[in-house]
C-alpha positions as CSV (number, residue, x, y, z in Angstrom):
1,X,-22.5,15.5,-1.4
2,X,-20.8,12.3,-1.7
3,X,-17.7,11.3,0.0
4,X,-15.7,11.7,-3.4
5,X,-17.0,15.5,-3.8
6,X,-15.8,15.8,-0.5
7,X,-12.4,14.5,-0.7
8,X,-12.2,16.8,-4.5
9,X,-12.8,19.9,-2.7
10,X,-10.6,18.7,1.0
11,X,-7.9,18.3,-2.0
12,X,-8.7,21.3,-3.3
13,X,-8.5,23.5,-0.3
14,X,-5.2,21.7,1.0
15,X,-3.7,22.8,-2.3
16,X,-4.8,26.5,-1.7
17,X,-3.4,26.3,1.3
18,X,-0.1,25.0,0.7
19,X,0.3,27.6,-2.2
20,X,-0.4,30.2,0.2
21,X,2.0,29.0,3.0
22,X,4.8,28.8,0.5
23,X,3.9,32.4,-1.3
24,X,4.4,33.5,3.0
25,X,7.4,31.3,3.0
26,X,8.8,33.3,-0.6
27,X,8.1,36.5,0.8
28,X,9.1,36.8,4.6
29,X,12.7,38.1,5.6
30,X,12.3,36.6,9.2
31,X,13.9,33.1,9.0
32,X,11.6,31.4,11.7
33,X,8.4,32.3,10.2
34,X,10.0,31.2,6.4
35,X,11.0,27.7,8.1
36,X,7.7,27.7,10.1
37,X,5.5,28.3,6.3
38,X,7.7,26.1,4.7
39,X,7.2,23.2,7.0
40,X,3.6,24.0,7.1
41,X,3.4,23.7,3.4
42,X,5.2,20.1,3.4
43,X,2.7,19.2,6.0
44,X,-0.5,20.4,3.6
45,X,1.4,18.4,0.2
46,X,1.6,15.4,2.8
47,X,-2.1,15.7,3.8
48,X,-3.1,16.4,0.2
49,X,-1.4,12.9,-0.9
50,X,-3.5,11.1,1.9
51,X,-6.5,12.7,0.4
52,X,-5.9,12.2,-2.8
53,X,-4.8,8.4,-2.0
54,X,-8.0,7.9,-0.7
55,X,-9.7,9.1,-3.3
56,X,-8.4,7.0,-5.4
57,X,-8.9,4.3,-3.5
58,X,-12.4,4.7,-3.5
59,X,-12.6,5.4,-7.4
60,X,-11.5,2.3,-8.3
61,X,-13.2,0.3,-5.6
62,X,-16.5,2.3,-7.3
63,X,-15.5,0.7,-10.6
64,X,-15.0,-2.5,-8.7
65,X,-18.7,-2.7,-7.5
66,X,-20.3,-1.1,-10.8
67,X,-18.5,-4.3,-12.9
68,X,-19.8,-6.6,-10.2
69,X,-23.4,-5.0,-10.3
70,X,-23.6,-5.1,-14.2
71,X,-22.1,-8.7,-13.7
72,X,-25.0,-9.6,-11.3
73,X,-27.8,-7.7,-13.1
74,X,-26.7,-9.8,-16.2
75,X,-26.7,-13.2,-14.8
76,X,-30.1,-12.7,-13.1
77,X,-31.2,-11.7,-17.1
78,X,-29.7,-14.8,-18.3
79,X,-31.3,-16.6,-15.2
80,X,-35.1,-14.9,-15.7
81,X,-35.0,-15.6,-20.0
82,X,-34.0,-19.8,-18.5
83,X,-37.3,-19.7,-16.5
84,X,-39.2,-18.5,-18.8
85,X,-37.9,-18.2,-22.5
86,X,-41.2,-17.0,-24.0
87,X,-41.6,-13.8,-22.0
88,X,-40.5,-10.7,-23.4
89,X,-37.7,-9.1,-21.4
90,X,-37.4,-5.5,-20.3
C-alpha cells in the first residue's frame, strides 16, 4: 500500500469517526458527554484537514517528479538520436 492509499483510508476513517461522535453528540441529553463528542468531533475534522493536507502535498509533488522524469527521459532521447542519428530508437 502506498503512503497515498494510506492517507485515503486515515481520511476516511477520521471522517467515520467524526460522523459518529457528532451522531453521540445529537443524541445524548447529558451536557458533558454532548460537549465531550462535540469537541471530539472538531478534534477528528482538524486531524482529517492535516491528513488531507498532506495528501495533497504529496499529489502534487507526484506530478512534480513525473514532469521532471518525462523531462529527463526526453532529453536523454534527444541526447542518444545526437550520438548516433542512424540507429533506430525504441
Amino acid at each position: 500500500m502506498t503512503v497515498q492509499q494510506d492517507l485515503q483510508k486515515a481520511i476516511a476513517s477520521a471522517k467515520s469517526s467524526g460522523g459518529t461522535y457528532a451522531m453521540m453528540s445529537a443524541s445524548t441529553q447529558d451536557q458533558s458527554a454532548k460537549q465531550m463528542y462535540t469537541q471530539m468531533a472538531q478534534d477528528v475534522e482538524r486531524h482529517e484537514k492535516i491528513l488531507q493536507s498532506r495528501l495533497d502535498y504529496l499529489n502534487q509533488h507526484n506530478q512534480l517528479n513525473a514532469q521532471q522524469q518525462q523531462q529527463q527521459q526526453q532529453q536523454a532521447y534527444e541526447a542518444q538520436k545526437e550520438i548516433h542519428p542512424d540507429q533506430p530508437q525504441g
